[in-house]
One Martini backbone bead per residue (centre of mass of N, CA, C, O) as a GRO file, in nm:
protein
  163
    1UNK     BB    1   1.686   0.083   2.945
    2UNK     BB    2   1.929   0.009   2.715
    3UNK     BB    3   2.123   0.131   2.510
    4UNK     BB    4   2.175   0.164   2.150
    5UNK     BB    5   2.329   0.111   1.865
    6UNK     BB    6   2.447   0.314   1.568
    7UNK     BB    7   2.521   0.285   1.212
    8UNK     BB    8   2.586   0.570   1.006
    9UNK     BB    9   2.511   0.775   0.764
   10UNK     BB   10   2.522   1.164   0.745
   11UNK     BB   11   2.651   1.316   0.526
   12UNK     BB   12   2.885   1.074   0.471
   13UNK     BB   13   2.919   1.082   0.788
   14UNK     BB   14   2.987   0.870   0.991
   15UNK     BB   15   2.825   0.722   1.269
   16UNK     BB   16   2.814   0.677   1.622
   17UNK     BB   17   2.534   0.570   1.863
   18UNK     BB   18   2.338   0.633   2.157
   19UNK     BB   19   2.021   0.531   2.213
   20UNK     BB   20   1.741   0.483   2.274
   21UNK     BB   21   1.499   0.261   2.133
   22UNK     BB   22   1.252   0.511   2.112
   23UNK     BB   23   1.462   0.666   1.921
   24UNK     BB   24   1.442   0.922   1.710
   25UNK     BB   25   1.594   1.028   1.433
   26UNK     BB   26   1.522   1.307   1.468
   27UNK     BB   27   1.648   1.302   1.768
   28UNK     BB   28   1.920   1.252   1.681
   29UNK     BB   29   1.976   1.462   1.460
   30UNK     BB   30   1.940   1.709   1.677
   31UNK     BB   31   2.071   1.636   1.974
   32UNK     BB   32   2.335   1.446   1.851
   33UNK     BB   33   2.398   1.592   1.559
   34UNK     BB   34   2.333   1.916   1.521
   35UNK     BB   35   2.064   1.902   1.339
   36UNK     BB   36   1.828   2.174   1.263
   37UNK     BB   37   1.696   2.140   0.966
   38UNK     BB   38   1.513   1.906   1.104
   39UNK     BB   39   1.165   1.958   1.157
   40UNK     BB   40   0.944   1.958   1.391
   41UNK     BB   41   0.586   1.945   1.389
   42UNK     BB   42   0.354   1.668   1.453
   43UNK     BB   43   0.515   1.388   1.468
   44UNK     BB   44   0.295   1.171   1.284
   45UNK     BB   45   0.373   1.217   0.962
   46UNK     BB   46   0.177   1.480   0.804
   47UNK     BB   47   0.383   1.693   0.712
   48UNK     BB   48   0.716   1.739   0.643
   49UNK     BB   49   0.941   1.845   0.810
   50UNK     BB   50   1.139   1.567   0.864
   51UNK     BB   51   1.275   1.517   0.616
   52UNK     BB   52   1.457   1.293   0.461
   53UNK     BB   53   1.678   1.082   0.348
   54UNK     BB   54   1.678   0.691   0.316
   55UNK     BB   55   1.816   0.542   0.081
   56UNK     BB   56   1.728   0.774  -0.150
   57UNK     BB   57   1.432   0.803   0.056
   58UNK     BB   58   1.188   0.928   0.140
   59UNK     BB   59   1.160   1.012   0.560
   60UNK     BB   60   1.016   1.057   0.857
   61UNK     BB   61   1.182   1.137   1.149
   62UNK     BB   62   0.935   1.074   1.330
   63UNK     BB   63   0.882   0.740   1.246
   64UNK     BB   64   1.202   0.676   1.297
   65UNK     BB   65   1.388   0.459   1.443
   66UNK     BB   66   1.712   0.448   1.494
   67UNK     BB   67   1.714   0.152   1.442
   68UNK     BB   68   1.619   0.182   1.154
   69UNK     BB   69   1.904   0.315   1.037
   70UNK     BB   70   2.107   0.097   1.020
   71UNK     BB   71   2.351   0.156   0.758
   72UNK     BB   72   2.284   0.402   0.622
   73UNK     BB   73   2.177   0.678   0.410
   74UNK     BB   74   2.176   1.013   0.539
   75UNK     BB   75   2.006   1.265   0.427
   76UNK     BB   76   2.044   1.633   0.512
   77UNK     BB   77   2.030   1.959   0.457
   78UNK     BB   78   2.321   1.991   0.539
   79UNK     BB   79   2.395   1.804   0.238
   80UNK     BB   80   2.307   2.015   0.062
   81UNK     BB   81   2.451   2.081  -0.254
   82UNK     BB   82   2.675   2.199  -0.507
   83UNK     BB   83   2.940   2.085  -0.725
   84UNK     BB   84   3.054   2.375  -0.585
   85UNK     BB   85   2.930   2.427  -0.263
   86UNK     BB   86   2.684   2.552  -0.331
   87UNK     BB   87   2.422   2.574  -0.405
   88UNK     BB   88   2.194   2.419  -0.502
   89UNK     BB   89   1.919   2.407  -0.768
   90UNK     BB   90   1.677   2.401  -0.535
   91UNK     BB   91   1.771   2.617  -0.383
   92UNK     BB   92   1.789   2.840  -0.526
   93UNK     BB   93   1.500   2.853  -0.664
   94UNK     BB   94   1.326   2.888  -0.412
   95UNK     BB   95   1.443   3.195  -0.433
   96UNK     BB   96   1.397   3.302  -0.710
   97UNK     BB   97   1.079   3.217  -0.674
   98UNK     BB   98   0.927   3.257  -0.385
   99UNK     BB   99   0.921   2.984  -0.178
  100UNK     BB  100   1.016   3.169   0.076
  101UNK     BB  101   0.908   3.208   0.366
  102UNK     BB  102   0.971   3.127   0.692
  103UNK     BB  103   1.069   2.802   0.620
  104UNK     BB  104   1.026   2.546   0.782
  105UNK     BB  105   0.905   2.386   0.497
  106UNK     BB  106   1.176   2.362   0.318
  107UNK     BB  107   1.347   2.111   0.402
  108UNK     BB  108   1.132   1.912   0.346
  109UNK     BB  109   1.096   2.016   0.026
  110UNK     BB  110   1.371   1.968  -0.060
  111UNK     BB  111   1.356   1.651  -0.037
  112UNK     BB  112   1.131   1.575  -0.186
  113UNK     BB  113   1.231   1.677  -0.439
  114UNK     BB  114   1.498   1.543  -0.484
  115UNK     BB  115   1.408   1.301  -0.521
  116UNK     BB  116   1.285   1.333  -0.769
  117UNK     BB  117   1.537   1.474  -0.928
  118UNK     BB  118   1.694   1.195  -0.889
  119UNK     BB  119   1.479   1.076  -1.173
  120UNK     BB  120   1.331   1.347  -1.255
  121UNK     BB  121   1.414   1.644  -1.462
  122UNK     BB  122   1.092   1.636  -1.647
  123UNK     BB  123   0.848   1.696  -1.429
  124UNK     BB  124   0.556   1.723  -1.432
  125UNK     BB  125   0.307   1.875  -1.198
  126UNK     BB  126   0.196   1.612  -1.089
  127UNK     BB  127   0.445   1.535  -0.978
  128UNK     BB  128   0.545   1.691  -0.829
  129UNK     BB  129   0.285   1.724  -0.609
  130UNK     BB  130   0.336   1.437  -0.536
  131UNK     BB  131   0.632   1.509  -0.404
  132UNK     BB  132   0.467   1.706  -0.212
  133UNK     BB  133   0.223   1.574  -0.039
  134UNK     BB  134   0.386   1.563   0.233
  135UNK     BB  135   0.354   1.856   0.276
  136UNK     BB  136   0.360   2.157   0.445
  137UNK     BB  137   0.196   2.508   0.384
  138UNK     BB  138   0.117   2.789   0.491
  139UNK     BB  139   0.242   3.058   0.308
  140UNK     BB  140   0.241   2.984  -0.042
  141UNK     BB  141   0.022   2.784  -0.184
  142UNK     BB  142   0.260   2.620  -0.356
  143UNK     BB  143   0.327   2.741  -0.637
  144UNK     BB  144   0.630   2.833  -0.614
  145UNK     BB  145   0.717   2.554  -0.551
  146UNK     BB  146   0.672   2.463  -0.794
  147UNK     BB  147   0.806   2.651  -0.979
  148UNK     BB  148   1.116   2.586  -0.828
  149UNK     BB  149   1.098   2.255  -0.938
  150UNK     BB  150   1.087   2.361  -1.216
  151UNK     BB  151   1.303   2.530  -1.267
  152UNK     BB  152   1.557   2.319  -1.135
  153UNK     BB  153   1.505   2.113  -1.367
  154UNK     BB  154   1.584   2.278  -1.578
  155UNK     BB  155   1.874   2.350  -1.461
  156UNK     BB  156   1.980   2.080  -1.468
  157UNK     BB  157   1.960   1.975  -1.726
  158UNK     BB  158   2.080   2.187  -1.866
  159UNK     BB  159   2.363   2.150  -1.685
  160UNK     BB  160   2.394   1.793  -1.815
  161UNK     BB  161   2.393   1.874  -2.132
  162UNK     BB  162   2.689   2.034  -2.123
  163UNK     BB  163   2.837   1.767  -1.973
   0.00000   0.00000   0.00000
């Protein structure tokens, strides 16, 4: 078969890519455009390591053909930063927290939390467990995790009022 033509933003930059048919974002993401903070896991769709935004809503890169993303803007891990290009404040509170064991499932933590509180700063703990609830983690057992972006929240909020 024939390569296809796709163009779309990731990380607010423009990238036009040539790729199989049958190829996945994520195989996109990481292999033709060196972004290797999105993690394959189960390949199926059920851990949430590939998690990135795709027009502002997460989307595991590993369930997405690469042609279903022409257009789009793609956020990954490594477009996320904060407003003076330091670490993000869901970024700084996992390491605050104690949310960060091996690492794996991080980025993908960091993209599910994103989506939330880009819509909202002061959610439930049932709302964060509710939006990280496609993400495993083998190694923190999740406490951290909510508490992270229970922190995250509050600092943004802090942070928003403010300015």
């Amino acid at each position: 078969m024939e390569d296809i033509a796709v163009d779309f933003r990731v990380n607010g930059k423009e990238y036009h890519v040539n790729c199989a048919p049958s190829a996945r974002l994520l195989d996109v993401l990481r292999d033709q455009l060196g972004l290797t903070g999105t993690k394959e896991g189960c390949g199926i769709g059920e851990c949430g390591a590939c998690t990135v935004l795709m027009n502002g809503k997460k989307v595991n890169s590993c369930m997405v053909l690469a042609g279903q993303a022409r257009g789009a803007d793609i956020l990954t891990i490594e477009g996320v930063n904060g407003s003076d290009g330091e670490l993000h404040p869901l970024q700084k509170a996992f390491i605050d927290a104690g949310a960060i064991q091996c690492g794996f499932c991080t980025p993908g933590m960091i993209m599910s939390s994103l989506e939330l509180l880009n819509t909202t700063l002061e959610p439930s703990d049932e709302e964060i467990k509710q939006a990280i609830s496609g993400n495993l983690c083998r190694c923190t057992g999740y406490k951290q995790i909510v508490d992270a972006i229970r922190l995250a929240a509050r600092n943004m909020l802090a942070a928003k009022r403010r300015h």
